[in-house]
C-alpha atoms as one frame of an Amber mdcrd trajectory, in Angstrom:
protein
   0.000   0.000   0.000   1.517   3.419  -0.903   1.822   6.255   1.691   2.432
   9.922   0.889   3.558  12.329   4.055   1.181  14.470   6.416   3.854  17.571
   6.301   7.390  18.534   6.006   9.925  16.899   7.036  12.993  17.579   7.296
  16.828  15.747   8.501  20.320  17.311   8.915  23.395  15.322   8.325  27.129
  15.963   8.675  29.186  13.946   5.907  33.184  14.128   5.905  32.968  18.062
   6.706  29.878  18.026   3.570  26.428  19.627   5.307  23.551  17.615   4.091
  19.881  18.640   4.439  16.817  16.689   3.272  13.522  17.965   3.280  10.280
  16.144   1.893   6.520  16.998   1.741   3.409  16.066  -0.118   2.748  16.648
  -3.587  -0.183  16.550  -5.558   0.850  17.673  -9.022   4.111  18.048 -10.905
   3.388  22.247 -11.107   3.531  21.848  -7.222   6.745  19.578  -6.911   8.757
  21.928  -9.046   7.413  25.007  -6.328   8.510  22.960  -3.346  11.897  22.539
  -5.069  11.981  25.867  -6.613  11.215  27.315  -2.582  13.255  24.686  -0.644
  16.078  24.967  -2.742  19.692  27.127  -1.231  20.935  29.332  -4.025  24.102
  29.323  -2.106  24.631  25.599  -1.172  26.949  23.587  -3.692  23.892  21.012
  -4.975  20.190  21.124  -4.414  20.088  17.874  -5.608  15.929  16.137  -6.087
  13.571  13.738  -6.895   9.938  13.168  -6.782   7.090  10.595  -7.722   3.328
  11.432  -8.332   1.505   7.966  -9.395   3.800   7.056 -12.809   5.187  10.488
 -13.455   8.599  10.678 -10.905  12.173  13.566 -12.143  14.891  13.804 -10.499
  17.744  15.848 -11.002  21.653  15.631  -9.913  22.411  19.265  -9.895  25.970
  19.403 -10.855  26.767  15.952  -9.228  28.136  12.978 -11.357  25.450  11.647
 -13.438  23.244   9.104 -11.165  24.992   9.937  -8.077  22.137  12.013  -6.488
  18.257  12.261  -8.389  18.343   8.793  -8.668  19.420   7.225  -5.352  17.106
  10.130  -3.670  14.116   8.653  -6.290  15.229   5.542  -5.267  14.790   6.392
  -1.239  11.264   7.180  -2.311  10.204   4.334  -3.889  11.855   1.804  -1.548
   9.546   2.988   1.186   6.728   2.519  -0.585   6.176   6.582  -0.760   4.019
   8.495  -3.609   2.905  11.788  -4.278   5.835  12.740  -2.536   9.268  15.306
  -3.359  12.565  15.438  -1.436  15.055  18.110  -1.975  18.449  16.972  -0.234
  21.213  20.463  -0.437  24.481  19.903   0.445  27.314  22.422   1.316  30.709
  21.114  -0.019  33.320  20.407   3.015  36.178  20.458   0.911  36.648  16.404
   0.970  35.670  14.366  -2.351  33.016  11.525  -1.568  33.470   9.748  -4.796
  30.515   8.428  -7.088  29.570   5.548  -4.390  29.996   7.978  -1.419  27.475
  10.586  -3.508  25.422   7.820  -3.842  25.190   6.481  -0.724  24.802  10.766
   0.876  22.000  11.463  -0.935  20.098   8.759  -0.846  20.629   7.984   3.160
  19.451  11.905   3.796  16.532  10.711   2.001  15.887   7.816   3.252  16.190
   8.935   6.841  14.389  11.806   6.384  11.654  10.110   5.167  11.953   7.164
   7.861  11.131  10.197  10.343   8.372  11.380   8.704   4.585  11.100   9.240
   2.947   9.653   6.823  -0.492   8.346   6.502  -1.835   5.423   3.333  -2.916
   6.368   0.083  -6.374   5.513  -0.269  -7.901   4.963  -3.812 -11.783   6.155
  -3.876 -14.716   5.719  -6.161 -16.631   9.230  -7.173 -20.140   8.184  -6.033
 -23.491  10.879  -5.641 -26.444  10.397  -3.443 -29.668  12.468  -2.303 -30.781
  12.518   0.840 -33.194  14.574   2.876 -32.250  17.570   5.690 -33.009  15.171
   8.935 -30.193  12.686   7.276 -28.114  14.717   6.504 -25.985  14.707   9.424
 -26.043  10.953  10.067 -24.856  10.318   6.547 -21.775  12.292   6.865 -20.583
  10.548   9.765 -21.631   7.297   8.436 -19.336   8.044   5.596 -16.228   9.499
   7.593 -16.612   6.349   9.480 -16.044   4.332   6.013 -12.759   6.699   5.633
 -14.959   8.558   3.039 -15.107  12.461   1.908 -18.137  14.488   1.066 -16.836
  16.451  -2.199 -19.702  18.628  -2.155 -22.969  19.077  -0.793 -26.301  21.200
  -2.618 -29.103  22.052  -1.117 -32.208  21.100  -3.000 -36.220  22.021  -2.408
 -36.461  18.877  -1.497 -33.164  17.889   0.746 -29.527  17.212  -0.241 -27.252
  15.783  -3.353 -23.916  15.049  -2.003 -20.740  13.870  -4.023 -18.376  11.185
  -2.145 -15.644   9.587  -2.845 -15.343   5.872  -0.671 -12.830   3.379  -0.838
 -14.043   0.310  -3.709 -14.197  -1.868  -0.488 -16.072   0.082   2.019 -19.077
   0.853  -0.957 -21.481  -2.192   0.340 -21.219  -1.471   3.441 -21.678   2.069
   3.706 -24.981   1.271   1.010 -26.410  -1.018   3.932 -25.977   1.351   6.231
 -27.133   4.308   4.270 -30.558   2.025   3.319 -30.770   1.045   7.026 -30.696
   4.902   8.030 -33.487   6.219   5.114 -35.610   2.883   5.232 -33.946   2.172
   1.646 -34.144   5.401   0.332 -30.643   6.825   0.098 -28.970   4.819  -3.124
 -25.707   5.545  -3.762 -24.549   6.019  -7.226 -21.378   6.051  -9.553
C-alpha cells in the first residue's frame, strides 16, 4: 500500500565536513513539486540535488553531481519505502573532501531515506466518485456514516427537497456504507457512480 507524508519533514546530516539537508513533503501535481523545489532549494549551497514521484510520473535531477549519483538514489529512497505523491530536496554544502561516485550515492540517498523514515505519513487511499440524495433530517447521520467508512463528502447542494452530495469511498467500504445508508433512510438513500 503506498503512503504519501502528512507535512514537512525535514533531517540534517554531517558527511566528511559536507552539510547535508533533506527535506520532503506532499505533492499533488508536478506544477507543485517543481514550487517545493523551486522554494526549498539554497541558491548558495553547492547542490540542491531532487527527486519526486506522483503515481507514474517521478524527475529527479543531480544538480551538478556525477550523473546518477544524487536524483536517482534520492528517487530511489522514495520508492523503496513505498512513498508516492511525494518530493525530497536533499542540499548539500561542499566540506572540501571528495566523496566519490559511491559515497554521492550512498549521501543522498541515506538523507533521504532517513528523512523520510522520520516522517509522518499516513496510506494512500484509492476512492470511487459516487453521488447520493438525501433529505435535511439525514443529513448529518450520513456524513458521519461516511467518515466512518474513511470517506469524503466532495460537495454538498441544497435542493427544495433535501440534499445531493458527491463522495468519494474506498471500492471496499461501498457495500457497506450502502447497507448502512438504506438502514438509516428505510432504503431510500442509493448511492450512485
Amino acid at each position: 500500500m503506498p503512503f504519501t507524508l502528512t507535512g514537512l519533514c525535514e533531517y540534517r546530516e554531517e558527511i566528511r565536513k559536507s552539510r547535508f539537508i533533506a527535506l520532503a513533503a506532499p505533492i499533488s501535481s508536478a506544477a507543485e513539486a517543481q514550487a517545493f523545489i523551486e522554494q526549498h532549494s539554497d541558491l548558495n549551497a553547492s547542490h540542491n540535488c531532487w527527486a519526486w514521484k506522483l503515481a507514474d510520473q517521478y524527475r529527479s535531477r543531480d544538480d551538478g553531481e556525477p550523473g546518477g549519483t544524487a536524483g536517482r538514489p534520492i528517487l530511489a529512497a522514495i520508492e523503496a519505502q513505498d512513498f508516492d505523491q511525494v518530493a525530497v530536496v536533499v542540499i548539500r554544502w561542499y566540506g572540501g573532501i571528495q566523496l566519490g561516485t559511491g559515497g554521492l550515492a550512498r549521501a543522498y540517498g541515506g538523507s533521504a531515506n532517513k528523512c523520510l523514515q522520520g516522517a509522518d505519513r499516513v496510506a494512500l487511499i484509492s476512492r470511487v466518485p459516487l453521488r447520493c440524495t438525501c433529505g435535511f433530517n439525514e443529513l448529518a447521520l450520513v456524513k458521519l456514516r461516511v467518515t466512518e467508512r474513511g470517506g469524503l463528502i466532495l460537495e454538498e447542494s441544497f435542493t427544495a427537497n433535501g440534499v445531493e452530495l458527491q463522495l468519494a469511498v474506498g471500492e471496499a467500504q461501498i457495500d457497506i456504507l450502502q447497507s448502512q445508508l438504506a438502514g438509516l433512510s428505510r432504503g431510500r438513500i442509493l448511492l450512485q457512480r
